[in-house]
N, C-alpha and C positions, 0 to 999 in steps of 0.2 A: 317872522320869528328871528331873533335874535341867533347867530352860530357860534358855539363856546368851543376852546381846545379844551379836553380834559384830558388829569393828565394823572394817573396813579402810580403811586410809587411805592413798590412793596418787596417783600423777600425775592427773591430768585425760584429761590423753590415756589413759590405758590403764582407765580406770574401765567400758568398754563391755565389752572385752576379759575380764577379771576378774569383771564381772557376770553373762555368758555361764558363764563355768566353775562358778560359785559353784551358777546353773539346772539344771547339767548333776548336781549333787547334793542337792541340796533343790527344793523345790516351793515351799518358804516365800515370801512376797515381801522383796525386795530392797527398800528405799530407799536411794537416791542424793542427793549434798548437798551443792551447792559450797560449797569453803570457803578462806577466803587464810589462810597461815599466815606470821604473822610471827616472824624468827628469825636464828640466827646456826647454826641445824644444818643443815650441806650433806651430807653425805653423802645424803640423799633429793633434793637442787636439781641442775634443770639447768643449764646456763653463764647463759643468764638468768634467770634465779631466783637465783643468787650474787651477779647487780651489784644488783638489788633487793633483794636480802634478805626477798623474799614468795615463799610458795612454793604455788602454784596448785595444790590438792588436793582429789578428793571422796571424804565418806563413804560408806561402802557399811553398811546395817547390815541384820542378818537375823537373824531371835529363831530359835532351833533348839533341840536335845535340844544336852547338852555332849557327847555322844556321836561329832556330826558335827564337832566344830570340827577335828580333825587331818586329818579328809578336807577340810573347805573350804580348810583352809589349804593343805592340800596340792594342792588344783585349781590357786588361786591363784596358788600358784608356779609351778606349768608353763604358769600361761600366758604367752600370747606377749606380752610389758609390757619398757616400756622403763626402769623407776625400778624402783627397790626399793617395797616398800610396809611400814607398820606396821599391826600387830593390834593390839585386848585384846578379851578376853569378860569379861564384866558378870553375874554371875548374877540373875535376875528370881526376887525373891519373888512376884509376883505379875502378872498381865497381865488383859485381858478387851477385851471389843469391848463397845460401848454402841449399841444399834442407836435 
């Protein structure tokens, strides 16, 4: 099997939320990663995040089989999140731990 980064990108608020569902199908670990996004795309911004034009987001990234990505994403969406969120998976040529 193929190993993909995934990697979501969603509100701040709803990052706990989303990381529970994501547990509730993989074992893999999550990392979490604030991050400001600056922009002119609202469609993801709340009413303030449109007067600033920053849009306060963390990444979620989890290395899996590409097998799981339609289930994580689909956890993802039923959970209870108040923003839209954005994906993409990355496929890993390679990985390892260095102890």
């Amino acid at each position: 099997m193929t190993k993909v980064l995934l990697t979501l990108h969603c509100a701040s608020a709803d990052a706990e939320v989303i990381g529970e569902a994501l547990r509730g199908i993989s074992t893999a670990p999550i990392h979490l990663r604030e991050e400001t996004v600056l922009g002119t795309d609202f469609g993801d911004a709340g009413a303030g995040e449109q007067v600033t034009a920053r849009l306060r987001r963390t990444a979620l990234e989890i290395l899996c089989e590409d097998a799981l990505i339609d289930d994580l994403i689909g956890a993802a969406g039923k959970a209870r999140r108040r923003l839209p969120f954005r994906w993409n998976a990355i496929a890993i040529h390679a990985s390892g731990r260095m102890p």
